[in-house]
N, C-alpha and C positions, 0 to 999 in steps of 0.2 A: 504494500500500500504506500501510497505515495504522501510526503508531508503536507499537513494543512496549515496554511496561513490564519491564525485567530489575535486575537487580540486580549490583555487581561488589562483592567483598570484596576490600577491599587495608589490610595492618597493623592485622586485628584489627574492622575497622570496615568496615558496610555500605549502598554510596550507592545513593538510587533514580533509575537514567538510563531516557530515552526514549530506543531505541534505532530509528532511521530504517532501514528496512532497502532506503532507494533511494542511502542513502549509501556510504561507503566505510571501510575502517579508519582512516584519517586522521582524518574528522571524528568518530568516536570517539572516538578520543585526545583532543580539544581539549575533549570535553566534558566528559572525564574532568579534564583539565589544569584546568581551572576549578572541578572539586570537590576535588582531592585538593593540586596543587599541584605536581605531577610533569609536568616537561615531556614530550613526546609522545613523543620521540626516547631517553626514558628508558626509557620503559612497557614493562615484556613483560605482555599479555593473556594470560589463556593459552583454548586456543579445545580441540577435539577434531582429535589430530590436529599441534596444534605450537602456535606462535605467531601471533597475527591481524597481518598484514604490514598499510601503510598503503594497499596498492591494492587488497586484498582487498573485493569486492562484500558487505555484509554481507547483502544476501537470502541469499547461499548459504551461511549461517551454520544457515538453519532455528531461530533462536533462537525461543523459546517464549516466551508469559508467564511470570513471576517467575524464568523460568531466572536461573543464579549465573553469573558469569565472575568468576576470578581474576584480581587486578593486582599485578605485583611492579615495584616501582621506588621512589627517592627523589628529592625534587627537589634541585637542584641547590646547593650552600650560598652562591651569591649570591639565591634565592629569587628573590623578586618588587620585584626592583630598578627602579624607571623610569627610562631614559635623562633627564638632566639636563646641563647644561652644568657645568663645572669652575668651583668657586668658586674659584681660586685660576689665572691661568695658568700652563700647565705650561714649566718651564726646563728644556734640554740643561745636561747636566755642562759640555761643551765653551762654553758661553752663561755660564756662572758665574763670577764672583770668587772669586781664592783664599779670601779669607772666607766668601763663602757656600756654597763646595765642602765647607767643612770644616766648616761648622753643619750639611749636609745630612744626610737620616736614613740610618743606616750606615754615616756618615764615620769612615774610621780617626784616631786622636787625635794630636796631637802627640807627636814626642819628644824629646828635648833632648839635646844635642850634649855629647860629653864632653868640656872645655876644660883638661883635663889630672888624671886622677885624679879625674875629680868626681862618680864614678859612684854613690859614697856621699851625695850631694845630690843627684842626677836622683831615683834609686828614692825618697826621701823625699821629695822633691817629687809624683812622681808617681801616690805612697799618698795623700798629703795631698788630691790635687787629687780624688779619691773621693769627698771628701765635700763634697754640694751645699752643706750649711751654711754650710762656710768661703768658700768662694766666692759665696755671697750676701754673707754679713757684709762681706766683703773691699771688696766693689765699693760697701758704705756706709763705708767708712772713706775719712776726708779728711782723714788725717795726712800725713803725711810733706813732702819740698819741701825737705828742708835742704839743704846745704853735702855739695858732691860730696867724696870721697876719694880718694887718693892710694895709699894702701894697696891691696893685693891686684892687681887686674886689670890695672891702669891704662888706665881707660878713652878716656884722653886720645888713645890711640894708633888705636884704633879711630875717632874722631869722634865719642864720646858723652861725654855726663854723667850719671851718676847717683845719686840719693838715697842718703844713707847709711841711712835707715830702712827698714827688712828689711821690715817688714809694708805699705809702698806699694808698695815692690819687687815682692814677689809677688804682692801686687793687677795689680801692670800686667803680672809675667810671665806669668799666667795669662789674663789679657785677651788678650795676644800670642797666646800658644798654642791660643784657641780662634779664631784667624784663619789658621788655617796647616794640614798633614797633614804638612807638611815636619819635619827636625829643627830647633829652635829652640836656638840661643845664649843660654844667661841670664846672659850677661858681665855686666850691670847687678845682678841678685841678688845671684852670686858676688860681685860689690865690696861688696855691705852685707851679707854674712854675714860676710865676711872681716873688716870695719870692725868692726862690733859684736861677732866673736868671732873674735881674731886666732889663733887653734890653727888654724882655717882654712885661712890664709896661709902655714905652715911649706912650705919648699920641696921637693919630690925631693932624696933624698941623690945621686940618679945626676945631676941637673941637670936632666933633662925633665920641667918642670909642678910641680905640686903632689905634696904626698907625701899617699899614700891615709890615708884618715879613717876612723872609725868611723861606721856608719849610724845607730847610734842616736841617738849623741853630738851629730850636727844634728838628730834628729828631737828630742832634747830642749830644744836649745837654740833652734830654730826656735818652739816649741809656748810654750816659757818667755815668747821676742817675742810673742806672739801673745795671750798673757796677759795681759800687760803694755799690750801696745797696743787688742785689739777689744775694746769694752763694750758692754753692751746694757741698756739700759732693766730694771729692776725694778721691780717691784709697790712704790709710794711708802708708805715707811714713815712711819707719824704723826710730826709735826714737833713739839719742845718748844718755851716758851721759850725754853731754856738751847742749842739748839742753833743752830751759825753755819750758813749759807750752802752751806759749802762742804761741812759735814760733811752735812747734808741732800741735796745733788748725789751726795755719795758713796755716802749709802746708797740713794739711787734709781738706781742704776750696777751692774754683776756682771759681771764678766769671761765673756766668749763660752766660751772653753776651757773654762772652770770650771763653766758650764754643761750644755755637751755632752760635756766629756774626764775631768773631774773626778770620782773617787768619793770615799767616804770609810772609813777604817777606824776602828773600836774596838779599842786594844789595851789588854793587860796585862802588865806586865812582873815577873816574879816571879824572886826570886833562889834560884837550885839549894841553896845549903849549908844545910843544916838547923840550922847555929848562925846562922844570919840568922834565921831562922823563929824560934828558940827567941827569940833577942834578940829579938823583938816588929817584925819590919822589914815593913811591911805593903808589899801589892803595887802598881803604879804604874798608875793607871788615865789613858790621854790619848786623843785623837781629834785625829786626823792624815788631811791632805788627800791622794793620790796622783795621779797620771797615766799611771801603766802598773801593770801585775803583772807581778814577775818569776817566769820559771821556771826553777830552779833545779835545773842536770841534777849529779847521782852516779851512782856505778856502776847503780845501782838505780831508774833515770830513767827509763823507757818510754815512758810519756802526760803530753800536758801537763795532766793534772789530778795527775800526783802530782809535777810539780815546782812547781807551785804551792803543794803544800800543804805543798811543803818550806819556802819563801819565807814561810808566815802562820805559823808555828811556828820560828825561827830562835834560835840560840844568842849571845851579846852575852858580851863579857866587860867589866866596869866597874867605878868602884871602889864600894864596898859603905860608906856613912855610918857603918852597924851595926857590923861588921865592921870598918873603919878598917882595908880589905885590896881590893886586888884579885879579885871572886870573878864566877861562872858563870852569866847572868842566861837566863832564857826571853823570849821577847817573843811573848805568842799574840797575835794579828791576825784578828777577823772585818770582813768588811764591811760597812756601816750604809747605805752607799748607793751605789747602783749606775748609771754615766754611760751615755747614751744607744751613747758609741764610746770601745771598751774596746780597749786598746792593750796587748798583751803583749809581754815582752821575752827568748828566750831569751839565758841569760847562758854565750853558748860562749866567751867571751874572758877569759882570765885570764894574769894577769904571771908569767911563766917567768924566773926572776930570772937561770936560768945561760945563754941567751941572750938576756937583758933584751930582751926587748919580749912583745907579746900571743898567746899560743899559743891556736889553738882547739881548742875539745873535740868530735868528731867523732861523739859517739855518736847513733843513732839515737833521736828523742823524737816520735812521732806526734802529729797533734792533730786533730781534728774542722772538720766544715763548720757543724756546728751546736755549741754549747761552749752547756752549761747549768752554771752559778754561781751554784744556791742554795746548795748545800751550802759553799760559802764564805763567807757571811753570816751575822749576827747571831739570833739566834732571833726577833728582834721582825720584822725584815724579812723571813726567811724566810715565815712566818705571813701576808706581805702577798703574798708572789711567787707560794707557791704554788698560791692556787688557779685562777690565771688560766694558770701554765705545765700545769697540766694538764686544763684545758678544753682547752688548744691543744691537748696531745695526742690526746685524744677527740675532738673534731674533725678534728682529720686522722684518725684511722682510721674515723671514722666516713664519711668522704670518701672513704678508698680501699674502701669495703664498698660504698658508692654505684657506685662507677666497674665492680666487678669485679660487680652484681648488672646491670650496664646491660649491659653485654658478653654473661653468660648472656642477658639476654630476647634481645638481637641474636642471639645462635647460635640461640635457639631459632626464634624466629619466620621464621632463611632458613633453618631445616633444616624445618620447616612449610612454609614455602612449597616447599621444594624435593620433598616427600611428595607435594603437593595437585596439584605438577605433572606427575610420574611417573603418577596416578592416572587424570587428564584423556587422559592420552598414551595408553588405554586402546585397542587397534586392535578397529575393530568392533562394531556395535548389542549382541553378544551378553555382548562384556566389559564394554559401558558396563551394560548391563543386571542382571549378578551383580554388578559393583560397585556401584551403584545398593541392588540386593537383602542385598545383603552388610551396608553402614550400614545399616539397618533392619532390621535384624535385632541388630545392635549395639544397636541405642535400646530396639527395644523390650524387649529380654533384659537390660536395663540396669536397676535400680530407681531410679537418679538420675537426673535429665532432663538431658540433654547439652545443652552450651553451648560457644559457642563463643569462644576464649582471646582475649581483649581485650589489642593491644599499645601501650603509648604512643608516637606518635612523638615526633620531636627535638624539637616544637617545646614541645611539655605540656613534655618530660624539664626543654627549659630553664628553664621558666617555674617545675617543682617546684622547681631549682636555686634560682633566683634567690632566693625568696620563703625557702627553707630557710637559705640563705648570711643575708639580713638578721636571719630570728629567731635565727639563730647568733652574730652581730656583735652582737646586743642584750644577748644569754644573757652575751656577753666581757666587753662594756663595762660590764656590771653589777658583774660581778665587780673590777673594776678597786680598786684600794684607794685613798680619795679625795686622801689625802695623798700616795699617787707619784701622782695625776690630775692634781694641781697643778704637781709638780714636771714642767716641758716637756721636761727635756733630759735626763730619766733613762730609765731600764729599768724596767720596769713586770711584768714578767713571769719575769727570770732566763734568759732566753734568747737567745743571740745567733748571728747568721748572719756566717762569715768572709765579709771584703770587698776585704781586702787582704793582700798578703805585698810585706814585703820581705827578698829575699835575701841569702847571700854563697858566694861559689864560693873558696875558696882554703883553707889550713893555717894563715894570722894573720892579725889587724885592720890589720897592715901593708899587706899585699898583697890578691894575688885580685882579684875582681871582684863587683859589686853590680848587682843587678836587680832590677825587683817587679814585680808581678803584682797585677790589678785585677779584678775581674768587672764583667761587662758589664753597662751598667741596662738594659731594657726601653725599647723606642722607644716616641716619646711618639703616644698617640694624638689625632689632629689633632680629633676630634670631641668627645672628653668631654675632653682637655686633660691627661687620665691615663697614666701609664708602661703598656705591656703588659706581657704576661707574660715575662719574661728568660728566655733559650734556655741557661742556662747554662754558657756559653763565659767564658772569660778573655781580657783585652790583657796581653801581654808585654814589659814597656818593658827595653829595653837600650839603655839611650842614645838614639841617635835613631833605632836600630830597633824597631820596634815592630809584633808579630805577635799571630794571634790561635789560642788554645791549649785544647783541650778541658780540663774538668771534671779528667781524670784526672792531668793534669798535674801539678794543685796535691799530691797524696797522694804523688807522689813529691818531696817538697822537705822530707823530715823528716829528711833528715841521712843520719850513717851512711859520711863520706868526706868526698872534697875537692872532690865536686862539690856545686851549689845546694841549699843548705840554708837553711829559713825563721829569719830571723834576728829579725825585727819580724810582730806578725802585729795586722791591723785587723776587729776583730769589731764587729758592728753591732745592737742592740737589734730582734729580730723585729717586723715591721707588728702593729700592734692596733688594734681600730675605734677613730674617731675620733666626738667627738659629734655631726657633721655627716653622719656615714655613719649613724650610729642610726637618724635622723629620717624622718619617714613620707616 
């Protein structure tokens, strides 16, 4: 028998197959598999009658010239993979060093042992270590090496020594830690936090360890070290005559924090009495460096955008030159420039003088996963943020009108196909026959010419993606304002993604307990070298346990009692294309 020319519609689109009618349903399929991409074992054909099974004779098909068969399937989403050998060999967990168990993809992270009260130094450690910056910069610093201490841990007793400088310290505790999933001792830290900032060191009034600290208190004092010790190369500023050596080294030098932590504020400070004003006392204009925003909770605290904006509008009392009195100053605070990793501090500890020490304030103060902070800037930088913070948001919804218009054609096209197959299932010449006569009657009673609905499959879908994703990334980076383009360690947009929390569970800065919480990166992919997409999970460091915690978690840590309330929170500057992504 000689081959038939037929035709099979599948997703909108129609292949032309030689159909062998001394074959079988099987070698159909393969011929199919080689036009469409659908493996055989995928395909439902649809035939008169039901489905074309693979041992089905297809002579007893009686297919005709140009006859249509329907194909419903997708192939499979490893496609058209060719078997290859593994470029890397593959290692058992059980075959691995503790080191390389814990570099492996999905390895849970170190935690660090609590060495009496020091829980308020793990969670800030733990924050810190979040961000890849400091930890590259870290492992380029080759300070440290002095004269061990005596103070704090006593290391003697253990059989170690170690550096009294803080920022080698944590170069090499973080070194440690990415060799381990166990809990980690940082007995060698604690001795150069304690050296360098003996508050530290104060003992338990009960006698066991240390007495508890405030988390801020070393996140400040930590960030201070770090200032002081990483430097990174600047843009060399033109050299005079007049200038020495040394003063030339300095200004080709910037402090790492100061780059990535640092913003800046413009303030003004104006004094309340209206007999200053009249006396001619003009207002105080300064620009002051910071490394956190505080938020500042009252009865009337809700959201962390209105205890912020309690903190850039503050009341000063001082004394008045004019005046030659004590009087009631304002201090308004916009921001000028805005740091890549924006560090907020809710302030729930304040001095309760009739049981002298730190009482916390319990009230409930929500904050977001996304924190937008233009409207706390300057007019000039405002001007620069926003046109790029709201392309991003046009882009995203332009993203989710993508995603929820791809889902319609997918309903439509399997509730089509599922029509075309009900119709086929027709029992009988007489009903293929009125259905047959039935469409034809439809076309021709019709005055437009019927055609038939064209569906994209995944592979076009990705490829409109892609190409739409890059003129998007160009449409950003245009927008980008040239002067934050230069600056590397800013925010560029007004937009920031929470990254980290650190906690406190208890009623004072005394007591309680300390935790933080981290979001997960994105494992890296081995082929483009790139982070994937992040599943949205949390790590949970409580010393040196450490767990992994849905999304929801974090939105219950706004306070509101004595249990984990965010005390430090680490927001991070939104991704925006880079010049190397623009490029053809």
């Amino acid at each position: 028998m000689s081959a038939i020319q037929v035709s099979v519609k599948h997703q909108g689109k129609k292949h032309e197959v030689e159909l062998d009618p001394t074959s079988t349903g099987m070698t159909f399929k393969y011929q199919l598999y080689s036009l469409t991409g659908v493996e055989p074992d995928r395909q439902k054909i649809l035939i008169k009658g039901g489905q074309l099974k693979d041992e089905t004779e297809l002579s007893k098909l009686g297919a005709k010239p140009g006859q249509t068969f329907m194909m419903m399937g997708t192939p499979a989403e490893s496609g058209y993979m060719a078997l290859e050998r593994p470029k890397e060999k593959m290692k058992f967990m059980e075959d691995m060093t503790e080191a390389e168990a814990a570099k492996a993809e999905g390895a849970t992270p170190a935690g660090l042992q609590n060495l009496g009260n020091t829980c308020y130094m793990n969670s800030t450690l733990q924050t810190l270590r979040a961000v890849p910056e400091i930890q590259e910069q870290l492992l380029k610093y080759t300070g440290g090496g002095g004269a061990s201490s005596s103070r704090g841990v006593g290391l003697s007793q253990y059989g170690l020594q170690g550096s009294i400088d803080l920022t080698s310290s944590l170069r090499d505790l973080y070194k440690q830690m990415s060799e381990t999933q166990e809990g980690f001792p940082p007995l060698i830290f604690l001795n150069a936090l304690q050296t360098t900032f003996p508050q530290f060191a104060e003992k338990s009034r009960t006698g066991h360890g240390y007495a508890q600290q405030d988390a801020e208190e070393a996140w400040t004092q930590i960030l201070s070290q770090l200032r002081q010790k990483l430097k990174i190369k600047a843009t060399p500023a033109p050299s005079t005559s007049d200038s020495s050596a040394e003063e030339t080294k300095t200004a080709q030098e910037t402090s790492f924090i100061d780059k990535y932590f640092a913003g800046r504020f413009s303030s003004t400070l104006t004094c309340d009495d209206p007999a200053a004003v009249e006396a001619g006392e003009e207002p105080i204009l300064s620009e002051d460096a910071f490394l956190k925003l505080d938020c500042h909770i009252t009865a009337v605290t809700n959201h962390l955008r209105d205890g912020i904006l309690t903190g850039l509008d503050e009341k000063i009392e001082k004394h008045s030159p004019t005046l030659d009195r004590d009087a009631v100053y304002t201090k308004s605070s916009r921001i000028t420039r805005l740091p890549k990793y924006l560090t907020i501090h809710f302030i729930r500890f304040w001095w309760k003088s009739s049981i002298r020490k730190k009482s916390k304030i319990m009230k409930k103060v929500t904050f977001p996963a996304e924190l937008d902070v233009v409207e706390f800037c300057t007019e000039t930088l405002r001007k620069q943020l926003v046109p790029v913070r709201d392309k991003v948001r046009e882009v995203r919804k332009d993203e989710e009108d993508v995603v929820r218009a791809r889902k319609r054609q997918k309903l439509a096209h399997k509730q089509e196909e599922d029509r075309a197959a009900d119709e086929i299932k027709a029992k009988g010449p007489a009903d293929e026959k009125k259905l047959v006569n039935d469409k034809a009657a439809e076309k021709k009673g019709d005055d437009t010419e019927m055609t038939d609905a064209v569906y994209k499959t995944d592979a076009e879908y990705d490829a409109e993606r892609a190409a739409s994703i890059l003129a998007t990334k160009r449409e950003l980076f245009a927008l980008i304002n040239p002067e934050l383009a230069a600056d590397e360690g800013s925010n560029k947009s007004g937009l920031y993604e929470l990254r980290g929390v650190v906690t406190h569970q208890g009623a004072s800065a005394d007591s309680g307990h300390y935790t933080s919480y981290v979001k997960k990166q994105g494992l890296i992919d081995h082929e483009t070298g790139k982070r994937k997409e992040e599943d949205g999970k949390w790590w949970w460091f409580n010393d040196e346990k450490v767990s992994e915690v849905e999304a929801e978690k974090i939105e219950s840590l706004s306070g509101g009692g004595e249990s984990h309330s965010a005390l430090i929170l680490l927001y991070r500057a939104i991704d925006l294309p880079t010049a190397e992504e623009v490029k053809e």
